[in-house]
C-alpha positions, 0 to 999 in steps of 0.5 A: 262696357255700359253704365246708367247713370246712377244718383243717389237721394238720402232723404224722407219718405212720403206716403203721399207720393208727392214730395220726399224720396217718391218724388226723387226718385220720379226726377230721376226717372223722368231724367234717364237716370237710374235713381237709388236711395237712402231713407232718413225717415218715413213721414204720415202725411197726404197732400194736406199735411204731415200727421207723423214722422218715424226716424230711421235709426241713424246706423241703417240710414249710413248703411244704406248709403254706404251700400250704394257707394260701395256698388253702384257708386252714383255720380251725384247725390242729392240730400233732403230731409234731415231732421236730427242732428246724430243724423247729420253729423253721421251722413257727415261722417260717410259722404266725406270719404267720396268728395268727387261726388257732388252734392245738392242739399234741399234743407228741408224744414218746413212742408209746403202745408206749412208744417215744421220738419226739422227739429230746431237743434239740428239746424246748427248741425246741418250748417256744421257738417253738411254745408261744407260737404255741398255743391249746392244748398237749395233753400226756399225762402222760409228755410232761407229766413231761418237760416239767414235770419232775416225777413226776405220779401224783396230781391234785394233781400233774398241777395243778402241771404244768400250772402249770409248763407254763403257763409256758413261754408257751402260752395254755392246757394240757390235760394229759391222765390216761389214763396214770393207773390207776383207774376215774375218768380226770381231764384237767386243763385251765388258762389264763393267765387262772387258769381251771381246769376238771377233766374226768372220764370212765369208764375203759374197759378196752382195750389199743385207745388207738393214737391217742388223743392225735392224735385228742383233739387233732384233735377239738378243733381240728375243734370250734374250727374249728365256731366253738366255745369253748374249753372247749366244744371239749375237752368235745365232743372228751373225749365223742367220744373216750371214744365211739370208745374204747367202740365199738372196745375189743373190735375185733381190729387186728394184735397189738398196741395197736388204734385207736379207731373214729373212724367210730361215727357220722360226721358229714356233710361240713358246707358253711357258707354264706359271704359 
């Protein structure tokens, strides 16, 4: 028998196609990976900024979930916006019961515009309840300062971070430095094993980054779902990343700040033989 390789994102809705769902779902296809999704919320917004967020009643968005675990069952799960805390504890609720599938959560709290999308209640929520369930926690530094509570501006403080954050109850984190001037970018990555793993990358002068956290995160969901570690996932998805940023950073979409190209080089829909 034969099989796609199915990931799921549970996730926010943008009308301006660069970032949220839109974006996932062009990750995993652009992977070979049969994309499937649930929405959180549908956001108004552009490449200029959110104007409006409409919230998903939070029964239809477990429905959704449980709808794909039940057929399709993916093999990893990629989390991003989640802006109410009802919403959290009963994403909670459902992904417990599939602990094999692993998960890479993107906190998303604030928009590369700038705008705030997560209500301030909920962050205690997401640590509660969705933090113990992921693989993976995927902050940038401002969703890094806001939850380690700390200024970052340096290395050694995005180190420190991540060992604050670490210990809300998540296997791994990878916070991410692309907030950070310079040439050089650093991610820095740490689990509960002690491992630290630094990752390097040139920087590329855009304003295109619309995007670039769900799309990192998605990529590294679509790698582990291809059976990779890891480790081994991050760096495949930093690469693929850093290639979408290079060949969309002289590409003209709306005002404001442009999307990746996720389709530089696109992969064919991989079909895996089952048993």
């Amino acid at each position: 028998m034969k099989k796609y390789i199915p990931v799921l994102t549970i996730a926010g809705s943008d009308s301006g196609g660069g970032a949220g769902i839109q974006a996932d779902l062009k990750t995993f296809s652009a992977l070979g990976c049969f994309g499937t999704s649930a929405i959180t919320a549908i956001t108004v917004q552009n490449t200029l900024g959110v104007r409006a967020i409409h919230s998903i009643p939070t029964d239809i968005v477990a429905g959704q979930i449980r709808a794909v675990m039940d057929d399709i069952r993916p093999r990893a799960i990629k989390i991003g916006m989640i802006h109410r805390a009802d919403l959290a504890v009963e994403i909670a609720n459902v992904l417990k019961n599939y602990p094999e599938v692993p998960v890479v959560f993107d906190p998303v709290m604030v928009a590369t515009s700038g705008d705030k999308l997560i209500e301030n209640e909920t962050v205690l929520a997401l640590e509660e309840y969705l933090f113990p369930l992921a693989k993976l926690i995927t902050p940038n530094l401002d969703e890094a300062t806001i939850l380690a509570k700390m200024p970052i501006a340096n290395i050694d403080e995005m180190k420190k971070a991540a060992a604050a954050i670490l210990a809300k109850g998540s296997s791994a984190v990878l916070v991410k430095g692309g907030h950070l001037l310079g040439e050089t970018l650093y991610d820095v990555y740490l689990d509960k094993t002690g491992h630290e793993h630094i990752i390097t990358s040139k920087a590329i002068a855009t304003t295109n980054t619309h995007g670039t956290g769900c799309t990192l995160s998605s990529a590294i969901a679509a790698f582990l779902a291809q059976g990779f570690g890891l480790i081994e996932a991050i760096m495949a998805a930093s690469e693929y990343i850093h290639r979408a940023i290079e060949a969309g950073k002289e590409v003209k979409t709306g005002a404001g700040h442009g999307p990746l190209n996720h389709f530089f080089n696109p992969l064919k829909l991989i079909v895996d033989e089952m048993e």
